[in-house]
C-alpha positions as CSV (number, residue, x, y, z in Angstrom):
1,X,19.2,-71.7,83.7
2,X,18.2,-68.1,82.9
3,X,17.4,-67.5,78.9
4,X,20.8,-65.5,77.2
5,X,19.4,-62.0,77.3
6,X,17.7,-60.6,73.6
7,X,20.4,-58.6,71.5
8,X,17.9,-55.5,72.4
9,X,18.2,-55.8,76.0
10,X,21.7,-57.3,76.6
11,X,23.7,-54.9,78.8
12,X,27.3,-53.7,77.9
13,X,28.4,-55.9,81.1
14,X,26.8,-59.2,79.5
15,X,28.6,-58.1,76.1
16,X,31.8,-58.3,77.6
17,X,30.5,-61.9,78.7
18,X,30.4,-62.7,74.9
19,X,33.6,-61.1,73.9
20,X,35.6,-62.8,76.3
21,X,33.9,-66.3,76.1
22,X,33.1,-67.8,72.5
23,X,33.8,-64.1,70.4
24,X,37.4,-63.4,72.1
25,X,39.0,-64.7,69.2
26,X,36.9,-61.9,67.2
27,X,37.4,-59.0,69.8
28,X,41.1,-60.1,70.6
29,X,41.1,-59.5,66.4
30,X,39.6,-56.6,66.0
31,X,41.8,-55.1,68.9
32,X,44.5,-56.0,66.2
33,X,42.8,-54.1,63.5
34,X,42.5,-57.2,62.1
35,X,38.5,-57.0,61.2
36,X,36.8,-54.6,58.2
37,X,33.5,-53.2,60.0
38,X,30.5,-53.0,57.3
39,X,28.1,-50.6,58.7
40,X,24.5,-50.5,57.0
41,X,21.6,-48.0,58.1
42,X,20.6,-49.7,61.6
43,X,24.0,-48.0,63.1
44,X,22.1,-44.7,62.3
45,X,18.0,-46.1,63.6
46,X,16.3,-43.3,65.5
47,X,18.8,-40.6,63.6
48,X,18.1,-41.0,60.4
49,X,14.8,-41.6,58.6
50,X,14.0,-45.5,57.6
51,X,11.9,-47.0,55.0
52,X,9.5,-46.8,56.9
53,X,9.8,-43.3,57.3
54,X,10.9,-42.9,53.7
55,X,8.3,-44.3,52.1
56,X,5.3,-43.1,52.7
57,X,7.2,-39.6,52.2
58,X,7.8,-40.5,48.7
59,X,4.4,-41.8,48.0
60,X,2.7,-38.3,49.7
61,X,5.2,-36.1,47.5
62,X,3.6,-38.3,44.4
63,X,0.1,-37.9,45.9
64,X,0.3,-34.3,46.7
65,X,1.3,-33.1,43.2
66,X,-1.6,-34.8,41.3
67,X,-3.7,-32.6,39.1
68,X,-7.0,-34.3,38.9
69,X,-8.0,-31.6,36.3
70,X,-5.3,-33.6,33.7
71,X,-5.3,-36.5,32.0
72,X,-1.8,-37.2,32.1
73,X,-0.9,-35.9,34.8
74,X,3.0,-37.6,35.4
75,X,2.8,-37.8,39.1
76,X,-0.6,-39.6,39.1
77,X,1.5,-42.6,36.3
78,X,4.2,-42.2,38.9
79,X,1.8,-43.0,41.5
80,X,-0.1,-45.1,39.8
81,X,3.4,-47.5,39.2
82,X,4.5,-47.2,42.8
83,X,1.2,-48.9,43.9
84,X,1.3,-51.9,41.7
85,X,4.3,-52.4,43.3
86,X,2.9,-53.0,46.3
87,X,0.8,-54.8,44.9
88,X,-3.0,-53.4,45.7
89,X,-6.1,-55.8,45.8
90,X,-8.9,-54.6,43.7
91,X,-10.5,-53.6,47.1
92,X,-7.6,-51.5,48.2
93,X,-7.9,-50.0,44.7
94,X,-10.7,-49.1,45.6
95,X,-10.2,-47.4,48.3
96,X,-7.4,-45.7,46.9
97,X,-8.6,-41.9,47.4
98,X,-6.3,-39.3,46.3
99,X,-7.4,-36.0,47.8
100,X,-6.4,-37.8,51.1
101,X,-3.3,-37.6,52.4
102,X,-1.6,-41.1,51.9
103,X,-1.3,-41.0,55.7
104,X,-4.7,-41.5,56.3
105,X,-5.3,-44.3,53.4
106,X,-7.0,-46.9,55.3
107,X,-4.2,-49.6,53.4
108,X,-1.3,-47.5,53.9
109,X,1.1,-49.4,56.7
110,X,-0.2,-52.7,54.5
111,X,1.1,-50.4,51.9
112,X,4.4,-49.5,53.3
113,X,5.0,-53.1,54.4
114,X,5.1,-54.6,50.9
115,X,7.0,-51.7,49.3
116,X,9.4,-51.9,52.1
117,X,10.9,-55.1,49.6
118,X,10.9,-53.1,47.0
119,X,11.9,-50.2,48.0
120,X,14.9,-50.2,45.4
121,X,12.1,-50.5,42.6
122,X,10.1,-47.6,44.0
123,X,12.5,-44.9,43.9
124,X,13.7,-46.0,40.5
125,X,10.2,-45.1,39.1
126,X,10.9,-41.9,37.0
127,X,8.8,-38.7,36.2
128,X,8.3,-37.3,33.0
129,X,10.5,-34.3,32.8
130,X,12.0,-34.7,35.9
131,X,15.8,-36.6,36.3
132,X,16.1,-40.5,36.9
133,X,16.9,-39.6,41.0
134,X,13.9,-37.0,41.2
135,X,12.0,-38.8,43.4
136,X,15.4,-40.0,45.6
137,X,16.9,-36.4,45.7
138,X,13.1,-34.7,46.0
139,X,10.7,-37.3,47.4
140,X,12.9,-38.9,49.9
141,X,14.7,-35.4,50.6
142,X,18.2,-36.5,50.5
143,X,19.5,-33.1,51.6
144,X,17.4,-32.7,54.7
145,X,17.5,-36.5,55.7
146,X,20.9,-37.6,55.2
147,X,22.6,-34.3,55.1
148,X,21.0,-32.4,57.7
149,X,23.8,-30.6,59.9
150,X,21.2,-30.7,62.9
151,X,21.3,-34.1,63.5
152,X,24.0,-35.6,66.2
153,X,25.7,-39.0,66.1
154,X,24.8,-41.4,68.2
155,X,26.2,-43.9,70.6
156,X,27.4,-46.4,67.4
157,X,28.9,-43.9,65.9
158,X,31.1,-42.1,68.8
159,X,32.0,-45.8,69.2
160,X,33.0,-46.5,66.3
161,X,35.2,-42.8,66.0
162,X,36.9,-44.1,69.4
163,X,37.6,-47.5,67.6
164,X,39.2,-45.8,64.9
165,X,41.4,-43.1,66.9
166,X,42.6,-46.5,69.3
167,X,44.1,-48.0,66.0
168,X,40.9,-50.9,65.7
169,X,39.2,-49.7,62.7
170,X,41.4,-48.8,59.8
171,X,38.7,-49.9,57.5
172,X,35.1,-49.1,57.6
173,X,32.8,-49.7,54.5
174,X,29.1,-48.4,54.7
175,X,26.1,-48.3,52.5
176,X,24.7,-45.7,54.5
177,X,24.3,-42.0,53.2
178,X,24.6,-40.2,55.9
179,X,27.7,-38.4,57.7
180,X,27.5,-39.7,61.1
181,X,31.0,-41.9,61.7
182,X,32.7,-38.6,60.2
183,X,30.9,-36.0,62.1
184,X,31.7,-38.3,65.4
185,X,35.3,-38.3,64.5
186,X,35.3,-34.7,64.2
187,X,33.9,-34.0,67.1
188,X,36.2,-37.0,68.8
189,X,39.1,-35.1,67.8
190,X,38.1,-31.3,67.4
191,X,38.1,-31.0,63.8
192,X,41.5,-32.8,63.3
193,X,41.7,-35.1,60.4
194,X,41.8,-38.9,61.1
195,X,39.4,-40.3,58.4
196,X,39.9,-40.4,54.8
197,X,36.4,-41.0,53.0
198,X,36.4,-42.6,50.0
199,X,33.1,-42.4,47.2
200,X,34.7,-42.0,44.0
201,X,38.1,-43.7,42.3
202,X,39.4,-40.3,43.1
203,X,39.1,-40.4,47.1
204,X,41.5,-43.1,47.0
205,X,44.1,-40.9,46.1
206,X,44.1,-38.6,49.6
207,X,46.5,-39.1,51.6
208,X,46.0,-41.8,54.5
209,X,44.8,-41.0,57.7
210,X,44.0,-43.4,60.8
211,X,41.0,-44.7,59.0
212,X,39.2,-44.8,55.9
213,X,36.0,-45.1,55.1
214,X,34.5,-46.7,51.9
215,X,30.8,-45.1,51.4
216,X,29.9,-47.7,48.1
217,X,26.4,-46.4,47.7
218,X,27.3,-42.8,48.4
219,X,27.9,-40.0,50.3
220,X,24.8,-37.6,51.0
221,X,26.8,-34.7,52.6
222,X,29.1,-34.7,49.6
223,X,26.4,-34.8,47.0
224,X,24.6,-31.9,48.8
225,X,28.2,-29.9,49.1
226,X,29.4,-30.9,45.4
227,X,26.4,-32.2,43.6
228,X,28.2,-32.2,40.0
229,X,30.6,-34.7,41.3
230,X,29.1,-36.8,44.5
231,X,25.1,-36.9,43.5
232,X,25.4,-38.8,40.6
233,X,26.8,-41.7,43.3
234,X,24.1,-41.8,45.1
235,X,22.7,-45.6,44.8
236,X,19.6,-46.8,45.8
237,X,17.5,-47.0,43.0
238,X,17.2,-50.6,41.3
239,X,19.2,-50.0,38.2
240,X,21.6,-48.7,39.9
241,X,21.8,-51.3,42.2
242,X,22.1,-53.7,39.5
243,X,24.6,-51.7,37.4
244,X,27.2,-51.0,40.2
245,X,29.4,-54.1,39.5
246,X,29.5,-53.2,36.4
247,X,29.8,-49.6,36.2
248,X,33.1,-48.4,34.6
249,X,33.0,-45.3,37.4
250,X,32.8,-47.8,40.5
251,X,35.8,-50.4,39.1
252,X,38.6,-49.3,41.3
253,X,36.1,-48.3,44.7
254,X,35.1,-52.2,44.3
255,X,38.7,-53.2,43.5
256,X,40.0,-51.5,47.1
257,X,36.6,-53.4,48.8
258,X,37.5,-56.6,47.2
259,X,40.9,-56.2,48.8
260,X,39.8,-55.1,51.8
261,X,37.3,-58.5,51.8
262,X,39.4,-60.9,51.0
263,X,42.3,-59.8,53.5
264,X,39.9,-58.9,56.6
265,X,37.3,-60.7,58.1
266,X,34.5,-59.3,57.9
267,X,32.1,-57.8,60.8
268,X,28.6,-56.7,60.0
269,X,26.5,-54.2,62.0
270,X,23.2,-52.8,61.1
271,X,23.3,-54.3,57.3
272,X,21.1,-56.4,56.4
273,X,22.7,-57.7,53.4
274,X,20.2,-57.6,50.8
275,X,20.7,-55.8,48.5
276,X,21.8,-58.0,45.2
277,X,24.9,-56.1,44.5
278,X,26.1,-56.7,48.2
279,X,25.7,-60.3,47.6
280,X,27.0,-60.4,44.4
281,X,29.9,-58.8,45.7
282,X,30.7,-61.4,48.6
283,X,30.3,-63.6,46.2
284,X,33.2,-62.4,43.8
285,X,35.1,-61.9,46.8
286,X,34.8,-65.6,47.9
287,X,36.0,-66.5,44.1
288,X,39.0,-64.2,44.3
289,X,40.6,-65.5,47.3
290,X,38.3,-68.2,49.7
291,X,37.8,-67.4,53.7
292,X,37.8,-71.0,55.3
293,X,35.7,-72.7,57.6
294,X,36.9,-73.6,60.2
295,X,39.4,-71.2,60.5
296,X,41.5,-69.4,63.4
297,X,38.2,-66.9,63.7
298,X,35.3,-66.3,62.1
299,X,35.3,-65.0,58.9
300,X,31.7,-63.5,58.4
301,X,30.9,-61.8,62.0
302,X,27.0,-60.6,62.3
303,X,25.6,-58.6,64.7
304,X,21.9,-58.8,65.9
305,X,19.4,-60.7,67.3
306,X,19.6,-63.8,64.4
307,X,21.5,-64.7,61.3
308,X,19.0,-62.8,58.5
309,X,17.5,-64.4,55.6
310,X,20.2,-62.4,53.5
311,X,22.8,-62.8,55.8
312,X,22.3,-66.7,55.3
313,X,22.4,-66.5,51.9
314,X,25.4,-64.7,52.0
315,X,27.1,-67.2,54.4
316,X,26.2,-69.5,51.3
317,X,27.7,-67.9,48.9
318,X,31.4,-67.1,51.0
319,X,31.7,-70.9,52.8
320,X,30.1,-72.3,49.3
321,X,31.8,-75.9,49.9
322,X,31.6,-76.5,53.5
323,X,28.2,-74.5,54.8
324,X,25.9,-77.8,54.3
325,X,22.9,-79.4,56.5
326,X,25.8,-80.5,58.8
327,X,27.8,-77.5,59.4
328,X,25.0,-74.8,58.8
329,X,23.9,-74.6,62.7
330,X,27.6,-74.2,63.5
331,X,27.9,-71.7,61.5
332,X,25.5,-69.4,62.2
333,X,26.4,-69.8,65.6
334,X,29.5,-69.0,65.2
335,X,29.1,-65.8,63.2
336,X,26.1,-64.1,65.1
337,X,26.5,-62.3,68.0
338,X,23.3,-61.7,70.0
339,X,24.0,-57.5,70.3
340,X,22.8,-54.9,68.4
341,X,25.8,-52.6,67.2
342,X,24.8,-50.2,70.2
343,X,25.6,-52.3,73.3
344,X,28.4,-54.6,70.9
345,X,30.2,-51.3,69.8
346,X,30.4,-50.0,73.5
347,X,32.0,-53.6,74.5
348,X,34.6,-53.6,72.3
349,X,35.8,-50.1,73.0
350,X,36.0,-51.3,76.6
351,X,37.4,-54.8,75.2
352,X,40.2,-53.0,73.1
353,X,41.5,-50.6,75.8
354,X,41.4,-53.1,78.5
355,X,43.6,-55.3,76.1
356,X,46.1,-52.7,75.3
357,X,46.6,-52.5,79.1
358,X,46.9,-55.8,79.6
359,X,49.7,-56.0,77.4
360,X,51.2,-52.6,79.0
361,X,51.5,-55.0,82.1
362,X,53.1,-57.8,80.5
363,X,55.9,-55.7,79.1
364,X,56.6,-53.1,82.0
365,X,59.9,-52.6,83.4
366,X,60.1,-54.2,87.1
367,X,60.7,-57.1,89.1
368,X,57.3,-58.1,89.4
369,X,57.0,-62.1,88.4
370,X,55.0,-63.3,85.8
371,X,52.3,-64.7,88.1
372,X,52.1,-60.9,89.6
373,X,51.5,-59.8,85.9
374,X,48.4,-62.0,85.4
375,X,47.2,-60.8,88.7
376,X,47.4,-57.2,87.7
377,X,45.9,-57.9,84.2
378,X,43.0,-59.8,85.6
379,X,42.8,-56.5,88.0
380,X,42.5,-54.6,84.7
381,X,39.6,-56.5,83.3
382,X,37.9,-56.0,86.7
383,X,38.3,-52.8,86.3
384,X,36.7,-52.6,82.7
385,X,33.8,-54.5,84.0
386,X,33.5,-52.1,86.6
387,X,33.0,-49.3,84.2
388,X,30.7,-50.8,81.9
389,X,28.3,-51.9,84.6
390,X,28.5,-47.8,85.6
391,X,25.6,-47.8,82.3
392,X,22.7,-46.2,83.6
393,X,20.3,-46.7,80.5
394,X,21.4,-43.4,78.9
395,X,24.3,-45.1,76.5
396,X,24.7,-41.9,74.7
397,X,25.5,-39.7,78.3
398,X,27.5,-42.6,79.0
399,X,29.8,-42.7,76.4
400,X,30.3,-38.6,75.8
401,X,31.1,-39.3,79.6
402,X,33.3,-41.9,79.1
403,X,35.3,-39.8,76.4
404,X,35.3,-36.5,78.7
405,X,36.6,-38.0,81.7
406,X,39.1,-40.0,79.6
407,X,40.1,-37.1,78.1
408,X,40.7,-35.2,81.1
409,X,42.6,-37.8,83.0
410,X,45.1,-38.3,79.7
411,X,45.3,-34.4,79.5
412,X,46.3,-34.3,82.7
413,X,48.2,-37.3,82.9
414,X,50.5,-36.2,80.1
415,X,50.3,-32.3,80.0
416,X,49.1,-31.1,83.6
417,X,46.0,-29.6,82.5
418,X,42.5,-30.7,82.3
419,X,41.6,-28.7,79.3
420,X,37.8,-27.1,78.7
421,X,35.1,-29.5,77.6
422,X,34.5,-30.0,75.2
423,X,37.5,-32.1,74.7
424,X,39.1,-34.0,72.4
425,X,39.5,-37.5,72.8
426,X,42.5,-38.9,73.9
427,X,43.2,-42.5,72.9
428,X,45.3,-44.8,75.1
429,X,47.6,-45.1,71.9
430,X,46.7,-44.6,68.4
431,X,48.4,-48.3,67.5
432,X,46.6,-51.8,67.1
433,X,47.2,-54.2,70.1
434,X,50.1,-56.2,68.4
435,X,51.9,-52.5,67.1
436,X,52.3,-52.1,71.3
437,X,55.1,-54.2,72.3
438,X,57.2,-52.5,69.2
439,X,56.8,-49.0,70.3
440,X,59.8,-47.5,71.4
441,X,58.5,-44.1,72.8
442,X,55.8,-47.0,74.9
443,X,58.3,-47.2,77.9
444,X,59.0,-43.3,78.8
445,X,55.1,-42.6,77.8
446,X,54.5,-43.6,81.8
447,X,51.6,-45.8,80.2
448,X,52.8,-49.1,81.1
449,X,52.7,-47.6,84.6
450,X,49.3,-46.7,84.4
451,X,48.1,-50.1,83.5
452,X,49.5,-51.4,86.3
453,X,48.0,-48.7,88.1
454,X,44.2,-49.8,86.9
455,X,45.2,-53.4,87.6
456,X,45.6,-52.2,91.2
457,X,42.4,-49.9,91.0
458,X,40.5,-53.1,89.7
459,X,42.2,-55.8,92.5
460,X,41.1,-53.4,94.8
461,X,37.6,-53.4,93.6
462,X,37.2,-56.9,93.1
463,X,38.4,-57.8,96.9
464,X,36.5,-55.3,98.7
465,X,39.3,-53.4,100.0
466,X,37.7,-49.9,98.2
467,X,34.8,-49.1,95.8
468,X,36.0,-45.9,93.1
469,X,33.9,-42.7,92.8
470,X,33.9,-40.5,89.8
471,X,35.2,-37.4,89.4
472,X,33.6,-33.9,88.8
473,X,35.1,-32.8,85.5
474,X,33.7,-29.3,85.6
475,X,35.4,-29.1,89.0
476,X,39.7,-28.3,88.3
477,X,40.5,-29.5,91.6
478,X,38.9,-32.7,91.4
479,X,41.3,-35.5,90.4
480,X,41.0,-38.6,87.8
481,X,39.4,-40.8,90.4
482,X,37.8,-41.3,94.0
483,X,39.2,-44.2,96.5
484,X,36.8,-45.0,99.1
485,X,37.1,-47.3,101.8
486,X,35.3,-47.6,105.1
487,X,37.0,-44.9,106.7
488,X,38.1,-42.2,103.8
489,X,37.4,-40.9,100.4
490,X,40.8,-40.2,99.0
491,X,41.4,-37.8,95.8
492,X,43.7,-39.7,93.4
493,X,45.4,-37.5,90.4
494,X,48.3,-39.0,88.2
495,X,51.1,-37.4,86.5
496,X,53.5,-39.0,84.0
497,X,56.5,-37.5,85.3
498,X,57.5,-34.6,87.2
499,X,57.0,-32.2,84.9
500,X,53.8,-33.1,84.8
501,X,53.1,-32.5,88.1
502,X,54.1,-28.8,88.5
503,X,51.8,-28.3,86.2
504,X,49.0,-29.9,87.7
505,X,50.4,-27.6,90.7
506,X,50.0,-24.5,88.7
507,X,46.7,-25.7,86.8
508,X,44.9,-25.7,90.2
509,X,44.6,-29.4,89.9
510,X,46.3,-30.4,93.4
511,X,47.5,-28.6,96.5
512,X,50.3,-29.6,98.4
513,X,47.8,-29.4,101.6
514,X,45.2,-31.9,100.7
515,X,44.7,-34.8,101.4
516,X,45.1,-36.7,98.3
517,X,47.3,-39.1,96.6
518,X,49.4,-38.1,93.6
519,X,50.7,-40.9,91.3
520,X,53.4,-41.2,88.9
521,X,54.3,-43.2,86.1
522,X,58.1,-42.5,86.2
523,X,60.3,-42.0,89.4
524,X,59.5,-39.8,91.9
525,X,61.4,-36.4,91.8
526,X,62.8,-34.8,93.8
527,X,60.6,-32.9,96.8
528,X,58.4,-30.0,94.9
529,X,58.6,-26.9,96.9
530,X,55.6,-26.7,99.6
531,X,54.1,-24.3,101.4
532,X,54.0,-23.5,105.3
533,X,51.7,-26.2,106.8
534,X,50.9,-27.8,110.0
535,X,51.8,-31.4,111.1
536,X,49.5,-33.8,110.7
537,X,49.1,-34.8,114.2
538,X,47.9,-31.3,114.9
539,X,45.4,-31.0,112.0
540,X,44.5,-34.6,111.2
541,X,45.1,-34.1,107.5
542,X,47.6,-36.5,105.5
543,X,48.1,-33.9,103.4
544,X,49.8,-34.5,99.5
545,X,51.3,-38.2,99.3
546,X,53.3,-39.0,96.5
547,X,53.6,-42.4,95.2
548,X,56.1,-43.7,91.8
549,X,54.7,-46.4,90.3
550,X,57.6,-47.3,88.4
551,X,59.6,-46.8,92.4
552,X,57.3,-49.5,93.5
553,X,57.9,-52.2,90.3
554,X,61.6,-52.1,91.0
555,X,61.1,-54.0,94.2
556,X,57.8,-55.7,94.5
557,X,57.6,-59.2,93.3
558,X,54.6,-60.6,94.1
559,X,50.8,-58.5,93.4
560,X,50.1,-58.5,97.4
561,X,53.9,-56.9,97.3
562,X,52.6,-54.2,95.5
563,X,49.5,-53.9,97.0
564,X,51.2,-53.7,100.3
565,X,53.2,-51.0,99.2
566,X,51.4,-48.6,97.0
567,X,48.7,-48.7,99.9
568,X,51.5,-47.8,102.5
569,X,52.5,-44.9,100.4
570,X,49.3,-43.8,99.1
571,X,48.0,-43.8,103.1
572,X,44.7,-45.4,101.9
């Protein structure tokens, strides 16, 4: 039996394994909203600077600005304090040489490896004359490393923006400084609104949005923008660290986390958990209102290779009673799944949407039976897995791919016009999964349609009958999808109603001439006026076909009834 794939090298496809196997209770959860995502720095690796980036940058600003010529000089104390907490050997003292840069000290990764513990104590060393967060604002550069416009969010945190917009992700809470989840948001929805972010006892008082974000250690963009009020709540230094539970300024931030913990489970991604005030925290939490074990789902949901040191001792401290030498393996089996955030945040976008359609099919309007339903929403999950195996190794092209051609089909699904890129996403609905059924403007959206639609898309796929080729979004006259089987590639385009459909007319986005297939959701209307054209026994060409989805679910029964008959109309 082939080895389970490292959380490094897993694929989005094997992900979707895990979610549907021993985590669906977790990703059928957070598709409910049900699930508080903590996010910590290894969301934002190979965006934003690490410790181990970090420092050695604050040891070479300390080394840089000793003056030999004195004495006293305050950066060489500095210095001097931030290497016994490493702690030196008397032969690395020796070798300590300071008109070299601390790049090229023969001891500097052994350096950087034993301050990378203690990393909380080393920016809390002070400089004469300077503020307590000199050397965090200064030496580590806050502004230009956590704040810097330049830098782009990556796949995690487009993911976790699409998470939010689909209704999954009301609460976030981060210790990470930087902007990322808001600037992906931002660019997810074109500047439009959808996050509240929280620092201070004040942020809780905006109005809510979709989501809100809880930054507890601070918020670097802020500080830079409004230093007065945002930089003094910028933790990382030790004392601060240690004072934050007790801070007077932080009581009613850590009252709103506290809720949040002790009414959601909990998912970790990229946070390793050790910092004291973190576990202190979970700790209070657990004495405040107790998550059991076992419960309905896990309560404490890592992500990574392994179940951290930390993250242990934090699984101690919130199943105090029943996390012993019997139950421990259990556990941490239970609460780990082997993913990094990257492939694990991709999954469950593909998880959540795929459920949302799944229960679209249960509820639409039609004489389909039950057992056609399940067909049609395994179809849909074949058609998810479809897409995620479309991952090339680029997750980042992938996903600003994903949201663009998403986009464009909604936009023309709904409106009749694809837009310009780049566009705005456009979620399936804004509502968590069990919100669906209770929507009353659900049934005349032409959404329930379209999930019966995919289920047909993916049936198709998973029997051979046609493989699916993308689209050219650049390209107005190309559709939302490609059907190809052995003898033609057939344009598919889908419009919600009629309206919708003279407007892909006018847009440019079909021609009565072509051969392609346009689908509603709702009933077909009546003829659309059509220009002069030759019969198709003279030319060859099928020319427009127009197929109602909703026509088709008032008299199919069975899934090979349906497949029958949207192939019949659709000519493919």
């Amino acid at each position: 039996m082939p080895s389970a794939p490292s959380a490094s090298k897993i694929s989005v496809r094997e992900t979707l394994d895990i979610l549907d196997g021993s985590f669906r209770d977790v990703a059928a959860g957070i598709a409910q909203d049900m699930y508080a995502f903590w996010l910590g720095s290894g969301i934002s690796f190979g965006r934003v600077d690490g410790l181990k980036q970090i420092i050695p940058r604050v040891m070479e600003f300390l080394r840089r600005q000793v003056d030999p010529a004195n004495a006293n000089c305050p950066y060489n104390a500095a210095l001097r304090r931030a290497l016994g907490l490493a702690p030196l050997s008397a032969d690395e003292w020796a070798r300590v040489d300071l008109n070299v840069d601390f790049a090229a000290w023969p001891d500097q990764a052994a350096i950087v490896a034993r301050l990378t513990n203690n990393y909380a104590r080393l920016l809390d060393i002070t400089v004469a004359g300077k503020d307590d967060d000199y050397l965090l604002w200064e030496g580590v550069g806050v502004p230009a490393t956590f704040a810097n416009p330049a830098i782009e969010p990556d796949v995690e945190h487009l993911c976790m923006g699409i998470l939010v917009l689909e209704g999954a992700a009301s609460s976030i809470a981060t210790a990470n400084w930087d902007g990322l989840v808001e600037k992906a948001i931002d660019e997810l929805t074109g500047g439009i609104p959808k996050l509240v972010v929280c620092v201070r006892a004040e942020d809780l008082r905006k109005p809510g949005l979709t989501g809100q974000i809880i930054k507890f250690h601070g918020c670097a963009v802020l500080a830079v923008a409004e230093q007065a009020v945002y930089r003094p709540f910028l933790v990382g230094r030790y004392s601060q660290i240690n004072r934050w539970a007790a801070a007077p300024e932080n009581q009613a931030v850590i009252g709103r986390l506290l809720d949040i913990a002790v009414s959601k489970p909990t998912i970790m991604m990229g946070l390793s958990a050790q910092d004291s005030n973190i576990q202190a925290f979970f700790a209070k939490a657990e004495a405040v209102m107790r998550w059991p074990w076992p419960g309905d789902r896990p309560s404490f949901v890592f992500s990574g290779e392994q179940v951290g040191v930390d993250q242990e001792g934090l699984l101690k401290n919130v199943y105090p009673q029943t996390y012993t030498a019997v139950t421990r393996d259990q556990i941490n089996e239970r609460s780990l799944v082997k993913a990094y955030a990257n492939p694990l945040l991709l999954a469950l976008v593909f998880s959540v949407i795929a459920d949302k359609m799944q229960v679209m099919v249960a509820m639409v309007e039609g004489t389909i039976e039950p057992a056609a339903r399940a067909t049609l929403q395994q179809g849909v999950l074949a058609l998810r897995d479809h897409l995620a195996t479309l991952d090339n190794g680029d997750r980042l092209q992938f996903v600003r791919k994903f949201v663009d051609h998403a986009s464009r089909t909604m936009t023309m699904f709904r409106d009749g016009a694809a837009g310009v890129a780049p566009r705005r996403y456009n979620p399936l609905t804004s509502l968590p999964l069990h919100h669906i059924a209770a929507d009353q403007a659900l049934p005349s959206s032409g959404l329930p349609e379209i999930a019966v639609f995919a289920g047909l898309l993916g049936i198709g796929l998973r029997d051979g009958t046609w493989t699916l080729a993308e689209s050219d979004p650049a390209d107005p006259a190309s559709g939302a999808v490609k059907v190809a089987t052995a003898s033609a590639s057939t344009k598919v385009v889908l419009a919600a109603n009629g309206r919708s459909a003279i407007r892909l007319q006018q847009n440019g986005h079909i021609d009565d001439n072509e051969d392609a297939v346009l689908v509603y959701s709702a009933e077909k209307p009546p003829p659309m006026p059509r220009s002069p054209r030759s019969s198709p026994g003279r030319t060859g060409v099928l020319g427009l076909r127009e197929v109602s989805i909703y026509d088709l679910l008032q008299h199919a029964t069975s899934a090979v009834d349906l497949m029958q008959q949207f192939r019949s109309e659709a000519a493919i």
